[in-house]
N, C-alpha and C positions, 0 to 999 in steps of 0.2 A: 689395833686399827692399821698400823704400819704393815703387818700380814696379809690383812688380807688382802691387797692390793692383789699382788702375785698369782693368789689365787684365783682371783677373778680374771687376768689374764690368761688363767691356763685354761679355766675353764670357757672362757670365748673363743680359745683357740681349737677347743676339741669340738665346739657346739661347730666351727664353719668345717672343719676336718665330716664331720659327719654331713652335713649340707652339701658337701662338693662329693661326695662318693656318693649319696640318694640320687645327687643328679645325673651324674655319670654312668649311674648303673640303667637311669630311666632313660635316658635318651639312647643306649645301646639297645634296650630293649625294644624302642620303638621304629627302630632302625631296621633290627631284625624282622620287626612282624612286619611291614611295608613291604620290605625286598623276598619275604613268601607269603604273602597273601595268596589269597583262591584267585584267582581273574585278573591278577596284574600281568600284562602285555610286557616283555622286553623289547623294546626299540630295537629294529632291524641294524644288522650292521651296514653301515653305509657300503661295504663290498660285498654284497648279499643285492641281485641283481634276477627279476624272472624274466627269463628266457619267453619272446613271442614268437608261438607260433609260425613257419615263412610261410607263402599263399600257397594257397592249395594248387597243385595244378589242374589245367583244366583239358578235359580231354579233346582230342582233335576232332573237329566239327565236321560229321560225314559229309560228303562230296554234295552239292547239290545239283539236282539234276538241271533246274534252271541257269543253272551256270553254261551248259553244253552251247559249242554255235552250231551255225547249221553246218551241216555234214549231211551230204547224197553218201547212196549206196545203191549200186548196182550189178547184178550176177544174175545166172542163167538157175533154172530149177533143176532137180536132182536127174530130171527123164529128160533134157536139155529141149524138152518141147515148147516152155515161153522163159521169159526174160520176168524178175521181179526186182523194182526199184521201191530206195525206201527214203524217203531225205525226214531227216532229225531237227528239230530246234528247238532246245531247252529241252522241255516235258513234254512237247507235242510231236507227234511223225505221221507222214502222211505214206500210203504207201501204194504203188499202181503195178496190179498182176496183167500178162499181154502176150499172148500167144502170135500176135503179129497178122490174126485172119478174121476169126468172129468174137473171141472170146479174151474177154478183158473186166477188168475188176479194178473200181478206186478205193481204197480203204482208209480209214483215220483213226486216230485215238491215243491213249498216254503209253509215255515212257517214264520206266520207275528209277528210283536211285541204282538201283543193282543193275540196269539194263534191260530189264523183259520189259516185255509190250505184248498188249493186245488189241490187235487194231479189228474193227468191224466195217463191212460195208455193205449195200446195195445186196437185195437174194439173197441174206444169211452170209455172204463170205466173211472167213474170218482169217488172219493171220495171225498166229503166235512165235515170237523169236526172241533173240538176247543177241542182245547187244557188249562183244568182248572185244577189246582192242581195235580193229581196223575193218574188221566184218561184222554183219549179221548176220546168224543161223537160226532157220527155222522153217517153220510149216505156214504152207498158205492155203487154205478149203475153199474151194469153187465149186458149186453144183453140188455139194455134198464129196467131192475127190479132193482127198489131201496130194497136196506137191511138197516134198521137201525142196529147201531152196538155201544157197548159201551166197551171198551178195557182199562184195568189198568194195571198203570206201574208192568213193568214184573222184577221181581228179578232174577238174572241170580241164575242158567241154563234156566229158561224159557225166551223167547222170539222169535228170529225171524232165520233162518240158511238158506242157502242154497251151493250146491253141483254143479260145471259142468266139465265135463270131458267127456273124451271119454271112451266105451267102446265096446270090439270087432268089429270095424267100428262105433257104432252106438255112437250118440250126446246126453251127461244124462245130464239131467238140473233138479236139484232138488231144492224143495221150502217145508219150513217145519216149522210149528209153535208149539211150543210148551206151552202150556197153563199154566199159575199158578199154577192151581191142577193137574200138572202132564204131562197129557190129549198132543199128539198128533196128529195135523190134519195137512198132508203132500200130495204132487203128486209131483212123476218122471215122464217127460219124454224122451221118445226113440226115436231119430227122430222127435219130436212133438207129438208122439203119446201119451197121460195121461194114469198115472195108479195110484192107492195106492202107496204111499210110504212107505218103511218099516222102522221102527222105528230106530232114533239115540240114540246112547248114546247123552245125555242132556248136559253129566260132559266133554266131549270130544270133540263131531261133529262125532266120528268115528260110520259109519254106512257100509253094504256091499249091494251092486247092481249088481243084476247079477251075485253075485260068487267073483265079485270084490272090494275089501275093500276100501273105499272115505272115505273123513275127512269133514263133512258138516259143512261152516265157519259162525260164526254171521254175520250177515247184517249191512254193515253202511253204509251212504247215500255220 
């Protein structure tokens, strides 16, 4: 009896020796299958940062033509036989061909972003031109005869006037260009009927018709 005490200690001692190595071996083991698994995610390292995108840039917004202000434009044709005036604003232009005796022509219609126009008027006339820096170039067709014609911006008092009113009965419709150098080339008529125009003040519009004193206004489209 004195024996087996011992024993029985030794033997408890080897039963927990074996308990702590099962456990140690199991919780290694479950350690490992955790940290590979199929679909476990590593947590990003906190200096692991994605990079956004900076803003796109955006491209420069074509010119609009609504932007333009008014701007006249006046020059002689290519055969220096009339005078063609064009005044601008924004997208619209108005434009008046004038040989200064019978034959005259008001025309209208749009101005593009690149500068061309085509302006139409009255009998089929038609004017096509572009618009570059401080002139227009281009063609103006009366009666079916093209004129070429090259016209630079006009520094006021010169540019583009015109006058309507009545007088003694009769219906005055004037159209009058005044040139750079001075120079103008105008027609009133009476009833329809054409004539020379006689000269305005430039500084004013104040011109007299028939005895009757008119105020001839710039043109704007």
């Amino acid at each position: 009896m004195k024996r087996s005490g011992p024993l029985y200690t030794l033997f408890a001692g080897l039963a927990l020796a074996v308990i702590m190595l099962a456990l140690n071996a199991t919780t290694g083991e479950s350690a490992s299958s955790y940290a590979g698994a199929p679909g476990a995610t590593p947590s990003p390292s906190p200096s692991a940062t994605t990079a956004s995108p900076g803003p796109s840039a955006s491209p420069s917004p074509s010119p609009s033509r609504t932007a333009r202000g008014k701007t006249g434009y006046a020059g002689r044709t290519d055969d220096d036989t009339a005078a063609v005036s064009v005044s601008v604003r924004g997208d619209k232009a108005v434009a008046y061909y004038c040989d200064g005796r019978t034959e005259e022509s008001w025309l209208k219609g749009d101005v593009e972003d690149d500068g061309s126009m085509k302006l139409s008027g009255r009998d089929g006339a038609q004017l096509e031109g572009s618009l570059a820096g401080s002139r227009i170039r281009g063609t103006v067709e009366i009666r079916d005869r093209p004129y070429g014609f090259t016209a630079k911006k006009a520094v006021k008092p010169s540019g583009l006037y015109r006058a309507t009113t009545e007088v003694r009965g009769a219906k005055i419709d004037g159209g009058w260009i005044v040139l750079p150098d001075g120079r103008q080339v105008g027609i009133v008529r009476r009833d329809d009927e054409p004539s020379a125009a006689p000269r305005i003040d430039p500084e004013t519009g104040a011109v007299t018709v028939d005895g009757e004193p008119l105020t001839a206004q710039p043109v704007v489209p």
